[in-house]
mmCIF file of the N, C-alpha and C atoms, coordinates in Angstrom:
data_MODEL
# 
_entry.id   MODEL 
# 
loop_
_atom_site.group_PDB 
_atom_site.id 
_atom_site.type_symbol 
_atom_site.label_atom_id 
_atom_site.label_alt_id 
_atom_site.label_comp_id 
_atom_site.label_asym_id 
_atom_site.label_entity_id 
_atom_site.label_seq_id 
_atom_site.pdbx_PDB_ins_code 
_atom_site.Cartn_x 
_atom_site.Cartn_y 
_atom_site.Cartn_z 
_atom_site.occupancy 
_atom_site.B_iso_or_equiv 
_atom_site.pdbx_formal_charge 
_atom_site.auth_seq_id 
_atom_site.auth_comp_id 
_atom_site.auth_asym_id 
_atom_site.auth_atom_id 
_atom_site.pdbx_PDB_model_num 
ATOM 1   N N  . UNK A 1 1  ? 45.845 26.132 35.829 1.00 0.00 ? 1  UNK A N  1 
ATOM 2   C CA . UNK A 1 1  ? 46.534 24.943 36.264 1.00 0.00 ? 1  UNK A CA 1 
ATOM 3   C C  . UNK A 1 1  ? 46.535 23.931 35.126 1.00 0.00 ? 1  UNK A C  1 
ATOM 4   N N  . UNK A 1 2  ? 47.480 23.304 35.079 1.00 0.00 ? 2  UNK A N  1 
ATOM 5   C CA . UNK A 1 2  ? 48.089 22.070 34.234 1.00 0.00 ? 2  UNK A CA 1 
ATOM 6   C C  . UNK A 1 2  ? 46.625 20.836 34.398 1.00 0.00 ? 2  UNK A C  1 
ATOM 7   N N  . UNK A 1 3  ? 45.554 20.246 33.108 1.00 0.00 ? 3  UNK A N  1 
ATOM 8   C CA . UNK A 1 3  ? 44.917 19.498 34.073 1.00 0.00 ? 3  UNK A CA 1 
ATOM 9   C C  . UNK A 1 3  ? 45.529 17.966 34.114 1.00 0.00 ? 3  UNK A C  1 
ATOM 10  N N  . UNK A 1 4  ? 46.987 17.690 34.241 1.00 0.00 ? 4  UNK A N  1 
ATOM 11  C CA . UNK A 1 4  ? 47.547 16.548 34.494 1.00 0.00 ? 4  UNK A CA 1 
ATOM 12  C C  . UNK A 1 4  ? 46.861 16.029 36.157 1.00 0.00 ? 4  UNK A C  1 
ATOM 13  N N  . UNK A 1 5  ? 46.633 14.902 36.254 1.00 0.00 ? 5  UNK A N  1 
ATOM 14  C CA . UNK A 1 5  ? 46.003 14.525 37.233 1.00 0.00 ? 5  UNK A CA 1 
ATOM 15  C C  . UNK A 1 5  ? 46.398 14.533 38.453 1.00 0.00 ? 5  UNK A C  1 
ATOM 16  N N  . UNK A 1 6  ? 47.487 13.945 38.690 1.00 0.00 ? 6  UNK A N  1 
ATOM 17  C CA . UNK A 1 6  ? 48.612 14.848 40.140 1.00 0.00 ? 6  UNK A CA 1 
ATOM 18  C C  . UNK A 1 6  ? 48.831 15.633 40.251 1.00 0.00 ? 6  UNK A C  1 
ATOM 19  N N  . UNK A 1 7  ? 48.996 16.840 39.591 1.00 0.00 ? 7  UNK A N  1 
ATOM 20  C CA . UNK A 1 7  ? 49.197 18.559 39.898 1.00 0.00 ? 7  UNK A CA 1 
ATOM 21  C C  . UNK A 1 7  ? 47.712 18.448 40.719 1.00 0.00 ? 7  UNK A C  1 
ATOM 22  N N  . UNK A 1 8  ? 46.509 17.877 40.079 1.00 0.00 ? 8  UNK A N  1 
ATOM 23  C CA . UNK A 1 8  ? 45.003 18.649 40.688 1.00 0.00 ? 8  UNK A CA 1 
ATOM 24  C C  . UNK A 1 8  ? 45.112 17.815 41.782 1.00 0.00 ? 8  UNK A C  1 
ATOM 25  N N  . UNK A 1 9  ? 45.566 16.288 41.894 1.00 0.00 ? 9  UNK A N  1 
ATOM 26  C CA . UNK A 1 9  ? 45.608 15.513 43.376 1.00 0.00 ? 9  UNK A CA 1 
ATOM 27  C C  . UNK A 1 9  ? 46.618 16.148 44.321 1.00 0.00 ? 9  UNK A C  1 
ATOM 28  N N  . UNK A 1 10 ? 47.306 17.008 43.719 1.00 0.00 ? 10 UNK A N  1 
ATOM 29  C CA . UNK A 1 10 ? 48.329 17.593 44.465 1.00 0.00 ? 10 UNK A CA 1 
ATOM 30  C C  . UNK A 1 10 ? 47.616 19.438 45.504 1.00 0.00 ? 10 UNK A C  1 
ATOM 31  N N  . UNK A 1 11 ? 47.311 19.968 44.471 1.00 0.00 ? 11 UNK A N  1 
ATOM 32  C CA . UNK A 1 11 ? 46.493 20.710 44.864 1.00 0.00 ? 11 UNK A CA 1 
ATOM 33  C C  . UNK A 1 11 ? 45.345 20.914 45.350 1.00 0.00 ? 11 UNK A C  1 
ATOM 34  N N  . UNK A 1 12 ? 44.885 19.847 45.809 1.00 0.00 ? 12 UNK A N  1 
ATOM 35  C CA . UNK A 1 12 ? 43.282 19.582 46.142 1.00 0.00 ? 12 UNK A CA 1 
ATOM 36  C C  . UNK A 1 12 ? 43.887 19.174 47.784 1.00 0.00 ? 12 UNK A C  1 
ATOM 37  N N  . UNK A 1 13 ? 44.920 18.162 47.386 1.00 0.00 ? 13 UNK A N  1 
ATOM 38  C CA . UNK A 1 13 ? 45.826 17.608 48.813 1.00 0.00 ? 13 UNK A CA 1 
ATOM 39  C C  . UNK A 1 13 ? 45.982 18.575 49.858 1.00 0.00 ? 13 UNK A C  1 
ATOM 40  N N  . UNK A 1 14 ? 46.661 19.265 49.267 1.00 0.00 ? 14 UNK A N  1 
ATOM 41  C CA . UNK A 1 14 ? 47.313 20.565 50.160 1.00 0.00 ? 14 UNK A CA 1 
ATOM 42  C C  . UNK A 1 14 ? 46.396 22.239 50.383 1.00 0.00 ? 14 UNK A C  1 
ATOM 43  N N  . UNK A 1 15 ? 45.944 22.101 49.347 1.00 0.00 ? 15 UNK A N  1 
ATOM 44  C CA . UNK A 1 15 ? 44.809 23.729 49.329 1.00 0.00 ? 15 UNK A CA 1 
ATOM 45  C C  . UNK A 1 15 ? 43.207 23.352 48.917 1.00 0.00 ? 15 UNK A C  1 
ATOM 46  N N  . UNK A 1 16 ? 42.844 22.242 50.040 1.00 0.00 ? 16 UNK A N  1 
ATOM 47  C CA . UNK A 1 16 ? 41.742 21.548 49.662 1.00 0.00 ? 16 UNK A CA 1 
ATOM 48  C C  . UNK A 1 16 ? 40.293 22.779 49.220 1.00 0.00 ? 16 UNK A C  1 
ATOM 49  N N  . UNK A 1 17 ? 40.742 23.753 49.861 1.00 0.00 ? 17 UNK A N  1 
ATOM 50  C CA . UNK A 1 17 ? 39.428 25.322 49.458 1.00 0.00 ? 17 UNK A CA 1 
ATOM 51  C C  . UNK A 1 17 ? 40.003 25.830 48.069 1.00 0.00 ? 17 UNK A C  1 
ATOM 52  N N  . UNK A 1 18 ? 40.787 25.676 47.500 1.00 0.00 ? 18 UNK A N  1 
ATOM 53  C CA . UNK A 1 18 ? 41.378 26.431 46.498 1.00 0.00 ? 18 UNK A CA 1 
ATOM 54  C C  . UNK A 1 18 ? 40.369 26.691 45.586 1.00 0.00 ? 18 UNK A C  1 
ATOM 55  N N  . UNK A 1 19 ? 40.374 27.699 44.660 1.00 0.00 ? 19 UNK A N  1 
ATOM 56  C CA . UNK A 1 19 ? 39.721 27.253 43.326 1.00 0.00 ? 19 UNK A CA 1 
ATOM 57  C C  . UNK A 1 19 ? 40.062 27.059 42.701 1.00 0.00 ? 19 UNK A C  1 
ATOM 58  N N  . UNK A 1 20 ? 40.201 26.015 41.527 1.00 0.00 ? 20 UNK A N  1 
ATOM 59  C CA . UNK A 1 20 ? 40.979 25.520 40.746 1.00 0.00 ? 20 UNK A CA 1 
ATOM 60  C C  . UNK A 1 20 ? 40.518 26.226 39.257 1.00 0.00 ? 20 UNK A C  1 
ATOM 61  N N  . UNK A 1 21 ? 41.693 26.885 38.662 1.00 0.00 ? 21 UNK A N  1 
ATOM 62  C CA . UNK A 1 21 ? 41.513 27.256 36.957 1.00 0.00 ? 21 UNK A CA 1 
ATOM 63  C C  . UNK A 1 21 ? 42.498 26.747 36.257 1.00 0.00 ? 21 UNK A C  1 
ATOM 64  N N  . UNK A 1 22 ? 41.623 26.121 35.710 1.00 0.00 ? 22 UNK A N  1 
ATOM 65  C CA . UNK A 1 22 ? 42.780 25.470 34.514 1.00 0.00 ? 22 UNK A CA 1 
ATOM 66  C C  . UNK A 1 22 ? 43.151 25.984 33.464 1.00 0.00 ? 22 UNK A C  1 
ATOM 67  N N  . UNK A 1 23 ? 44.215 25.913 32.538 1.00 0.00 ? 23 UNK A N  1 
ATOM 68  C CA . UNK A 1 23 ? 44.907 26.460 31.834 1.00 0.00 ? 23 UNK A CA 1 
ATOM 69  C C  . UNK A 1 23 ? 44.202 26.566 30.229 1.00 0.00 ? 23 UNK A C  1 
ATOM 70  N N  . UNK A 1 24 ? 43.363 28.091 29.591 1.00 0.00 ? 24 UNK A N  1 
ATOM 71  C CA . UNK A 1 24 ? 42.804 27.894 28.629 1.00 0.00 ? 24 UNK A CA 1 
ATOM 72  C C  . UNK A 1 24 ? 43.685 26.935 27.417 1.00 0.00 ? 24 UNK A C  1 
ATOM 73  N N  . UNK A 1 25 ? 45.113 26.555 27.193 1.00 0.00 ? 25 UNK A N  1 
ATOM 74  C CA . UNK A 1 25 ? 45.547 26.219 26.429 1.00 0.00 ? 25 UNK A CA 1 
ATOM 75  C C  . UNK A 1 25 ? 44.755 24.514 26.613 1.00 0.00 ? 25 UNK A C  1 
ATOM 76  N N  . UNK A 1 26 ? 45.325 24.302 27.384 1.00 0.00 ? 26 UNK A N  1 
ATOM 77  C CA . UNK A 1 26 ? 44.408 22.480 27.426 1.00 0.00 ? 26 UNK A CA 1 
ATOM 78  C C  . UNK A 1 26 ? 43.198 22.316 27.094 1.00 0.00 ? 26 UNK A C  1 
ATOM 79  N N  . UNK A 1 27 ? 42.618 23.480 27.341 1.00 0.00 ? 27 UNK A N  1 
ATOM 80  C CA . UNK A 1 27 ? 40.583 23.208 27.092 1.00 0.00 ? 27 UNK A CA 1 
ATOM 81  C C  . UNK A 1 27 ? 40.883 23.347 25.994 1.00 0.00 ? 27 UNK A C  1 
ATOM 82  N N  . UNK A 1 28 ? 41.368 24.082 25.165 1.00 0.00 ? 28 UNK A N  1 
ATOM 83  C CA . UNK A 1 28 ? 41.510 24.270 23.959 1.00 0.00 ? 28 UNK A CA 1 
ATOM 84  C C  . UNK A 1 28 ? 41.638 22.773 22.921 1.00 0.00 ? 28 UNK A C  1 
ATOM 85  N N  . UNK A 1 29 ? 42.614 22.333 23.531 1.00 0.00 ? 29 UNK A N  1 
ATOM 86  C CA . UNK A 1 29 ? 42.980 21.364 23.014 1.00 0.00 ? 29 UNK A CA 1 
ATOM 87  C C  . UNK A 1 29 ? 42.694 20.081 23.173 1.00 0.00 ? 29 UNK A C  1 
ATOM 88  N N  . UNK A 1 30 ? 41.627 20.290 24.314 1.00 0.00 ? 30 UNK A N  1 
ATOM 89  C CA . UNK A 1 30 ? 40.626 18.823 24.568 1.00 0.00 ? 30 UNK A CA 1 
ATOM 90  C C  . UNK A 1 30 ? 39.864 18.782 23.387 1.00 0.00 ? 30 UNK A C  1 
ATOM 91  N N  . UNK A 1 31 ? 39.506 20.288 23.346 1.00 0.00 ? 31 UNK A N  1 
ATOM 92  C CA . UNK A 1 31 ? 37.969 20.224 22.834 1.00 0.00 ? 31 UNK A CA 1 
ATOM 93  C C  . UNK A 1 31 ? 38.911 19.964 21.085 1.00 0.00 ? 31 UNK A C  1 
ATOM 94  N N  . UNK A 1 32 ? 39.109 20.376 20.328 1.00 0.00 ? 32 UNK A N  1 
ATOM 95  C CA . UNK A 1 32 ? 40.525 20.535 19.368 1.00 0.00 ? 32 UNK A CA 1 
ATOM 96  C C  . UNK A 1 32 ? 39.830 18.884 19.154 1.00 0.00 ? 32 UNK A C  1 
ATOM 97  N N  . UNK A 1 33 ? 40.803 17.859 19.982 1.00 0.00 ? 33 UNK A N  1 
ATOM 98  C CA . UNK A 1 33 ? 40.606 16.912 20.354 1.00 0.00 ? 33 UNK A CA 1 
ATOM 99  C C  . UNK A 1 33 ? 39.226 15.862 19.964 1.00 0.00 ? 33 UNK A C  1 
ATOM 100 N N  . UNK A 1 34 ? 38.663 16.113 20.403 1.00 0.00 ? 34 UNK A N  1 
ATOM 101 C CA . UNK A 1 34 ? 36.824 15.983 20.481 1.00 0.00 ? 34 UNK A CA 1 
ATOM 102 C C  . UNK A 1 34 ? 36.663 16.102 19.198 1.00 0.00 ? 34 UNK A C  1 
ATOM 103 N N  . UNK A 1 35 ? 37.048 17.224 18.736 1.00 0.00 ? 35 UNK A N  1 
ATOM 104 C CA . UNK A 1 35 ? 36.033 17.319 17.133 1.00 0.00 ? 35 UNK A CA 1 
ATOM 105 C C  . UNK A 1 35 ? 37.343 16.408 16.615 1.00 0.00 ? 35 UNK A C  1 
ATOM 106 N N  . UNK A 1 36 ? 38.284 16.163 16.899 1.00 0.00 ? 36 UNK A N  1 
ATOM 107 C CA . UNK A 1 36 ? 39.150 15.684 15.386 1.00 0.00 ? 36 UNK A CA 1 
ATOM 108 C C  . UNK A 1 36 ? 38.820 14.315 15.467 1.00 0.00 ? 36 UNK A C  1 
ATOM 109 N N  . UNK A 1 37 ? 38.427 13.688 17.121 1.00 0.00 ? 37 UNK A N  1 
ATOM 110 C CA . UNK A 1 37 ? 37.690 11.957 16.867 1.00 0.00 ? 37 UNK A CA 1 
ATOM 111 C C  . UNK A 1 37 ? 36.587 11.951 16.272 1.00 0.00 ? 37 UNK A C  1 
ATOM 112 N N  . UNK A 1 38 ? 35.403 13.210 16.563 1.00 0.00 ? 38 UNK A N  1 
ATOM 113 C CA . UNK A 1 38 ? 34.064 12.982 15.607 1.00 0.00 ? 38 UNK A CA 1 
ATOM 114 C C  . UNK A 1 38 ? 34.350 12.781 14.297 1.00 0.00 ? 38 UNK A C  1 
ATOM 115 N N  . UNK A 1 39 ? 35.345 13.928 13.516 1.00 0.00 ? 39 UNK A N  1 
ATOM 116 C CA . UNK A 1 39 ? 35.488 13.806 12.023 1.00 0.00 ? 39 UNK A CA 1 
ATOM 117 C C  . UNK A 1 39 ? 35.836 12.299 11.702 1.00 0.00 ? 39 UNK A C  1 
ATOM 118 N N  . UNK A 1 40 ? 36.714 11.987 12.910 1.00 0.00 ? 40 UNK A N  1 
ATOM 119 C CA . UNK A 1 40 ? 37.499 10.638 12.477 1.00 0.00 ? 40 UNK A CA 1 
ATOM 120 C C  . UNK A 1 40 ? 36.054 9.911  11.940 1.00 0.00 ? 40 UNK A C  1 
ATOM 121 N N  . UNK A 1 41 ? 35.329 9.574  13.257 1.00 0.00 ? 41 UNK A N  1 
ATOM 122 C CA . UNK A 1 41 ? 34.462 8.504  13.348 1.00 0.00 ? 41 UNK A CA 1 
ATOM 123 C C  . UNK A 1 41 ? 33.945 8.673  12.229 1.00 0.00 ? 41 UNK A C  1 
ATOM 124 N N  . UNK A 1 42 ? 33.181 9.663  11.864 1.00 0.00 ? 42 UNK A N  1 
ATOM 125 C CA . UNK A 1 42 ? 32.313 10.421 10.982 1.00 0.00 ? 42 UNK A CA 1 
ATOM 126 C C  . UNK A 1 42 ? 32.937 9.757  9.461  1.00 0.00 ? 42 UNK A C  1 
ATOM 127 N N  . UNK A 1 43 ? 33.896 9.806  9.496  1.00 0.00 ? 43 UNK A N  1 
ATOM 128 C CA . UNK A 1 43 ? 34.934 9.808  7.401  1.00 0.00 ? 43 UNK A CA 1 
ATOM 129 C C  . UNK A 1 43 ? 34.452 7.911  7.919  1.00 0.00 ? 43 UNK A C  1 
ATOM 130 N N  . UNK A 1 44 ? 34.196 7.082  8.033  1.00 0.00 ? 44 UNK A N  1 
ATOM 131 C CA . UNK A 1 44 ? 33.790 5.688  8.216  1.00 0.00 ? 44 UNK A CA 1 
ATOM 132 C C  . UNK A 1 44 ? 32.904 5.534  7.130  1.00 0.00 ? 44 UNK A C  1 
ATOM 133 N N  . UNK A 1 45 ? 31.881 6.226  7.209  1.00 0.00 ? 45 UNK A N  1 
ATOM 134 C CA . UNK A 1 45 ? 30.550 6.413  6.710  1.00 0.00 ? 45 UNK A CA 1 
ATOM 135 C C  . UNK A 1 45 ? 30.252 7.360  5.971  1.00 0.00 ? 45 UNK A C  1 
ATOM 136 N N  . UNK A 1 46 ? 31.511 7.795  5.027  1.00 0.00 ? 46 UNK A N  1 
ATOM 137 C CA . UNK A 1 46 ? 31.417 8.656  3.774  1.00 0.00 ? 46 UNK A CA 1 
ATOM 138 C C  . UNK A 1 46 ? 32.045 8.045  2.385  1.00 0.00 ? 46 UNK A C  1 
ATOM 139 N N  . UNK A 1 47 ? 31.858 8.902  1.167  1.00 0.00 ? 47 UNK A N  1 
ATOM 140 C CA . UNK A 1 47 ? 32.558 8.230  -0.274 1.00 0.00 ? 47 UNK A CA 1 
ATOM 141 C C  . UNK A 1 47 ? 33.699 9.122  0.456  1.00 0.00 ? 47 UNK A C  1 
ATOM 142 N N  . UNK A 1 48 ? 34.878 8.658  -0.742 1.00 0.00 ? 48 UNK A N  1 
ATOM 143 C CA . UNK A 1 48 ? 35.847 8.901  -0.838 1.00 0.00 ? 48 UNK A CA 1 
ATOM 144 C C  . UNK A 1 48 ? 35.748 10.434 -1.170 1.00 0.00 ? 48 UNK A C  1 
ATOM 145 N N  . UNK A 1 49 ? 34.912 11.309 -2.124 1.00 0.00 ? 49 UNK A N  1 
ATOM 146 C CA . UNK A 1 49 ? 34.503 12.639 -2.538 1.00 0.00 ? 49 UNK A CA 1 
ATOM 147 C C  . UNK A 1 49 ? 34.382 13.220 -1.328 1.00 0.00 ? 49 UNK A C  1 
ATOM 148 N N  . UNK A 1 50 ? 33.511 12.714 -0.162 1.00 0.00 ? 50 UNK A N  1 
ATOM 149 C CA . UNK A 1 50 ? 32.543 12.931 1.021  1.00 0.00 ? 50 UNK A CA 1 
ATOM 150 C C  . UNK A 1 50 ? 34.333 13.381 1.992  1.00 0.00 ? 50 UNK A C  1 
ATOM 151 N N  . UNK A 1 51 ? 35.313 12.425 1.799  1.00 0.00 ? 51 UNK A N  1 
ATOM 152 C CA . UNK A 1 51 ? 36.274 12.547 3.346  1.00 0.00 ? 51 UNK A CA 1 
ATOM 153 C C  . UNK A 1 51 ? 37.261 13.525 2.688  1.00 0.00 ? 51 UNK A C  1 
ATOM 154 N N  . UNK A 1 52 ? 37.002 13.489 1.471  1.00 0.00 ? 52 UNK A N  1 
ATOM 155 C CA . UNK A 1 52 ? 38.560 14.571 0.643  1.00 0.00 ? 52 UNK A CA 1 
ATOM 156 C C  . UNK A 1 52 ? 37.695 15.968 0.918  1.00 0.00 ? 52 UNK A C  1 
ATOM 157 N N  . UNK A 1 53 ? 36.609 16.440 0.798  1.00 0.00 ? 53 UNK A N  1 
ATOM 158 C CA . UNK A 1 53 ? 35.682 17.510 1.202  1.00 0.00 ? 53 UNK A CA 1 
ATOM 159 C C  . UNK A 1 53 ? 36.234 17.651 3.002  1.00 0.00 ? 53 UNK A C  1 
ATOM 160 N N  . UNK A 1 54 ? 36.182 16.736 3.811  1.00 0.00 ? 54 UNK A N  1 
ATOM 161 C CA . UNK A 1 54 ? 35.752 17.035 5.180  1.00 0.00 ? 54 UNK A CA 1 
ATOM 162 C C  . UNK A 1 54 ? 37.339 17.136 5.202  1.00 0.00 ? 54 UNK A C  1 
ATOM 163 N N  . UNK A 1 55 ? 38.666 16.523 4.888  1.00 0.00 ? 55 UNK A N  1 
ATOM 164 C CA . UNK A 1 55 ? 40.005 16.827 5.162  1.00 0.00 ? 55 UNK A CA 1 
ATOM 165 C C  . UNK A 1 55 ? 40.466 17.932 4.734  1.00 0.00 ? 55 UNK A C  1 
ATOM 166 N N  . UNK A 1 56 ? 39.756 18.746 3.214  1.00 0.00 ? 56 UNK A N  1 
ATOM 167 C CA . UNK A 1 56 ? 40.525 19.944 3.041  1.00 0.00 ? 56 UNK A CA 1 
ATOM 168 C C  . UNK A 1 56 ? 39.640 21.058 4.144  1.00 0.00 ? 56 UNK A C  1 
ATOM 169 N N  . UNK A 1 57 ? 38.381 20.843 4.852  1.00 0.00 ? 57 UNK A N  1 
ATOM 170 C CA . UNK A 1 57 ? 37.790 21.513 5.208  1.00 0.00 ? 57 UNK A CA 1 
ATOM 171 C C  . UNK A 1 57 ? 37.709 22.061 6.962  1.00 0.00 ? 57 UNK A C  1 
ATOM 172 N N  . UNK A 1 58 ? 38.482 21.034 7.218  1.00 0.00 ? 58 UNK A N  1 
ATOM 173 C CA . UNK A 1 58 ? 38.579 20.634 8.708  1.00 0.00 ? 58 UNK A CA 1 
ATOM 174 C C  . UNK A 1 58 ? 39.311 21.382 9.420  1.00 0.00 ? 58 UNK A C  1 
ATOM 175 N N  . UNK A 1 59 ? 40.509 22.254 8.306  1.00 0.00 ? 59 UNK A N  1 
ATOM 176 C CA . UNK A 1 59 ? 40.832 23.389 9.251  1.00 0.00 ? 59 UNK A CA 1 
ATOM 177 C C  . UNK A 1 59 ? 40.249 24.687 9.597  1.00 0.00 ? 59 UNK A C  1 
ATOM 178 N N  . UNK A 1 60 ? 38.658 24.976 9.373  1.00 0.00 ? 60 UNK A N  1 
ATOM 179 C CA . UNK A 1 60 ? 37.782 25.599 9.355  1.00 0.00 ? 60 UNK A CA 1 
ATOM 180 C C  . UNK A 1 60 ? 37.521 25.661 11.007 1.00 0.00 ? 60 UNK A C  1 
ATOM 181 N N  . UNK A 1 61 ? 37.732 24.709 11.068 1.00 0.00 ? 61 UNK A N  1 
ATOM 182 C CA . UNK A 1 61 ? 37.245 24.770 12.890 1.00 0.00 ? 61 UNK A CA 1 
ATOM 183 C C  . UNK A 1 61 ? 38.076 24.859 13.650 1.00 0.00 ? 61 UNK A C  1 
ATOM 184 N N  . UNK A 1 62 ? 39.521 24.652 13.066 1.00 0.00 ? 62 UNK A N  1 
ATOM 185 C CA . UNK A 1 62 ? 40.249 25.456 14.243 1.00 0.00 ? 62 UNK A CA 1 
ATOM 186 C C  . UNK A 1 62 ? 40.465 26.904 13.980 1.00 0.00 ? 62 UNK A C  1 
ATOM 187 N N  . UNK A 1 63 ? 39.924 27.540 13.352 1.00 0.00 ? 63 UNK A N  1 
ATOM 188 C CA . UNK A 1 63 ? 40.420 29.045 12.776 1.00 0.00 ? 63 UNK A CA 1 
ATOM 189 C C  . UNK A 1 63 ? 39.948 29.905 13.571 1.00 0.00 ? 63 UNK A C  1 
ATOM 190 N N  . UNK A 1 64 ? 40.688 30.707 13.713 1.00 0.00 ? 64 UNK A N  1 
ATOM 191 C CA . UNK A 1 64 ? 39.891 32.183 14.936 1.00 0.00 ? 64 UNK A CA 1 
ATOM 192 C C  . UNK A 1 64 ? 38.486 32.807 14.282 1.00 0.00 ? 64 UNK A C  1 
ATOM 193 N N  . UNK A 1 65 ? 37.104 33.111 14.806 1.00 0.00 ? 65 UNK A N  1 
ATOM 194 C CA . UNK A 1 65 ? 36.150 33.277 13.957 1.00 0.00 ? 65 UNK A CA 1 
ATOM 195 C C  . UNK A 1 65 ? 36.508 34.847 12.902 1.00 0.00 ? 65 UNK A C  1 
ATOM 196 N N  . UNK A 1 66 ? 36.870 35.222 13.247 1.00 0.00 ? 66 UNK A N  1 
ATOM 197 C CA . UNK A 1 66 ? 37.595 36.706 13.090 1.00 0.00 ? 66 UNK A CA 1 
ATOM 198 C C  . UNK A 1 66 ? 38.580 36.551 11.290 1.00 0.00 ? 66 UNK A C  1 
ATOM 199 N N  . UNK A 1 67 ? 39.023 35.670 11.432 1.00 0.00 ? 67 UNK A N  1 
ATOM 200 C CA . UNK A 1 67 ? 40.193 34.988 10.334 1.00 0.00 ? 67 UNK A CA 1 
ATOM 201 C C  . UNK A 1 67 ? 39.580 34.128 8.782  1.00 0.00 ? 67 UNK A C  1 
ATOM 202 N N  . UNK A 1 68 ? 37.767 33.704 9.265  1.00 0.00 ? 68 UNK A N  1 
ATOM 203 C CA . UNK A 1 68 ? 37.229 33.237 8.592  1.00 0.00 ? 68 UNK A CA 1 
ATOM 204 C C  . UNK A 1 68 ? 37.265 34.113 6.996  1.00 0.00 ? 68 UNK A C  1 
ATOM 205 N N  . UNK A 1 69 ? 37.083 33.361 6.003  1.00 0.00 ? 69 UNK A N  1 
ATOM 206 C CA . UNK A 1 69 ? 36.114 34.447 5.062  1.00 0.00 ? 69 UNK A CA 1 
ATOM 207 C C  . UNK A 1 69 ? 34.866 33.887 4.884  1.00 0.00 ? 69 UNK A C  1 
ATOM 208 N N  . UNK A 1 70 ? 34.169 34.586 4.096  1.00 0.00 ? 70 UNK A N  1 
ATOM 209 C CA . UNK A 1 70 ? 32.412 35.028 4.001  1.00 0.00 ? 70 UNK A CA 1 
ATOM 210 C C  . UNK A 1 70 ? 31.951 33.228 3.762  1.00 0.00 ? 70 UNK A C  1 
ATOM 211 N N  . UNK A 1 71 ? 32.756 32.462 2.927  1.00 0.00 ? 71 UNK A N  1 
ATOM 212 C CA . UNK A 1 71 ? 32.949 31.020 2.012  1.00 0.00 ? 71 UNK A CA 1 
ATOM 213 C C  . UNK A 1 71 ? 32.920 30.459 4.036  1.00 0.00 ? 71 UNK A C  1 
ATOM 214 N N  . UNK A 1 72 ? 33.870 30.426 4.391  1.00 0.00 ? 72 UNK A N  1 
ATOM 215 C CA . UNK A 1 72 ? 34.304 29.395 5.319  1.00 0.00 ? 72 UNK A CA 1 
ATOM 216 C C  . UNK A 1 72 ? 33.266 29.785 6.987  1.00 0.00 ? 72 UNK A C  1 
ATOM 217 N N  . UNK A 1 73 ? 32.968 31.299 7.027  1.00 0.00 ? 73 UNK A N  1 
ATOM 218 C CA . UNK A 1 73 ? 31.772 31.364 7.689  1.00 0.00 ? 73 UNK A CA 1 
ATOM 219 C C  . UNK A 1 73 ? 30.288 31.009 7.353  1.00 0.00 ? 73 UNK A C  1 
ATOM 220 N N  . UNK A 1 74 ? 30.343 30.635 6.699  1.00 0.00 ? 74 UNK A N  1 
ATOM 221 C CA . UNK A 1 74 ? 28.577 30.021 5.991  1.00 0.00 ? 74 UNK A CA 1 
ATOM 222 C C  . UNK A 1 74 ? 28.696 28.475 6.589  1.00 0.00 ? 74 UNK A C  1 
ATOM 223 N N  . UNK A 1 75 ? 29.895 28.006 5.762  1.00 0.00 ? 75 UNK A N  1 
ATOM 224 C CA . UNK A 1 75 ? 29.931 26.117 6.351  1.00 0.00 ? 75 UNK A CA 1 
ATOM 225 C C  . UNK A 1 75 ? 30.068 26.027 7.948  1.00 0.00 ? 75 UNK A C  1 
ATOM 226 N N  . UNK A 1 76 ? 30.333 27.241 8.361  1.00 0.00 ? 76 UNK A N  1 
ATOM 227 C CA . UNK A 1 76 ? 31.047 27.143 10.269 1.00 0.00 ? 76 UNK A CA 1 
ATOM 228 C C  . UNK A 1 76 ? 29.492 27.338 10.832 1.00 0.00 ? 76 UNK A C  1 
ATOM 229 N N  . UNK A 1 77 ? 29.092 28.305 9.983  1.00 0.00 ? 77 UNK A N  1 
ATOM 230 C CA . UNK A 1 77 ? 27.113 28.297 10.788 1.00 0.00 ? 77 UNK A CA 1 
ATOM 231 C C  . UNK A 1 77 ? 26.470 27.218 10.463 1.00 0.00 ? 77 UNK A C  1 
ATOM 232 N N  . UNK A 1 78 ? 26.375 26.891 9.181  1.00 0.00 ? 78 UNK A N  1 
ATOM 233 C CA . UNK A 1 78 ? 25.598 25.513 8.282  1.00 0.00 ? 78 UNK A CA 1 
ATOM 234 C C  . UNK A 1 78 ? 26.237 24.137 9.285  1.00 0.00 ? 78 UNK A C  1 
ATOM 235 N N  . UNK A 1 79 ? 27.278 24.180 9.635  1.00 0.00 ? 79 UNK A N  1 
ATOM 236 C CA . UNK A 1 79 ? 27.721 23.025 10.458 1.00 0.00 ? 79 UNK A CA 1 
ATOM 237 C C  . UNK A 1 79 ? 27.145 22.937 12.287 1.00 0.00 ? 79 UNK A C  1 
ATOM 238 N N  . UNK A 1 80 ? 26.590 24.273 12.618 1.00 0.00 ? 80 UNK A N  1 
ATOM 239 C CA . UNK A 1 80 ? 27.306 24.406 14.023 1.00 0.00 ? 80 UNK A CA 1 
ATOM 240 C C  . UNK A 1 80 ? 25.553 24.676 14.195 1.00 0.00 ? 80 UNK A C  1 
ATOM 241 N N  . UNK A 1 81 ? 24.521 24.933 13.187 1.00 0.00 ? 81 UNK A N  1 
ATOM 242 C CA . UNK A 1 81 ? 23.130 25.254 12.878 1.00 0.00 ? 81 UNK A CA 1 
ATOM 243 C C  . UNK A 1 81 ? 22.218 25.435 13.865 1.00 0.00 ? 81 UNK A C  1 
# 
């Protein structure tokens, strides 16, 4: 399910037993989401060296783990520790 807030007030309305699953594309993209405000917050309180490192690097975490190489799986464990 869509998690727009009236589809779930809509469905809760009418099929109040339902179980509700929401659509892996949105979790995806909450969470997507989530890390791209931490980095934000995070580049505040770096040098200029420090945010040009975390911008070329940042597409590391959206990458399928599978797609990584040996370089970009070390920083994905070293980060995630």
């Amino acid at each position: 399910m869509d998690m727009w807030k009236p589809y779930k007030d809509a469905v809760n309305t009418i099929l109040p037993h339902a179980k509700v699953v929401v659509d892996k594309f949105h979790v995806v993209r909450m969470a997507n989401q989530a890390l791209d405000n931490v980095r934000k917050s995070l580049k505040a309180h770096m040098s200029q060296k420090e945010r040009r490192t975390l911008m070329r690097e940042r597409f590391i975490l959206l990458k399928r783990k599978h797609d990584l190489n040996e370089r970009e799986s070390f920083l994905l464990d070293t980060w995630l520790g």
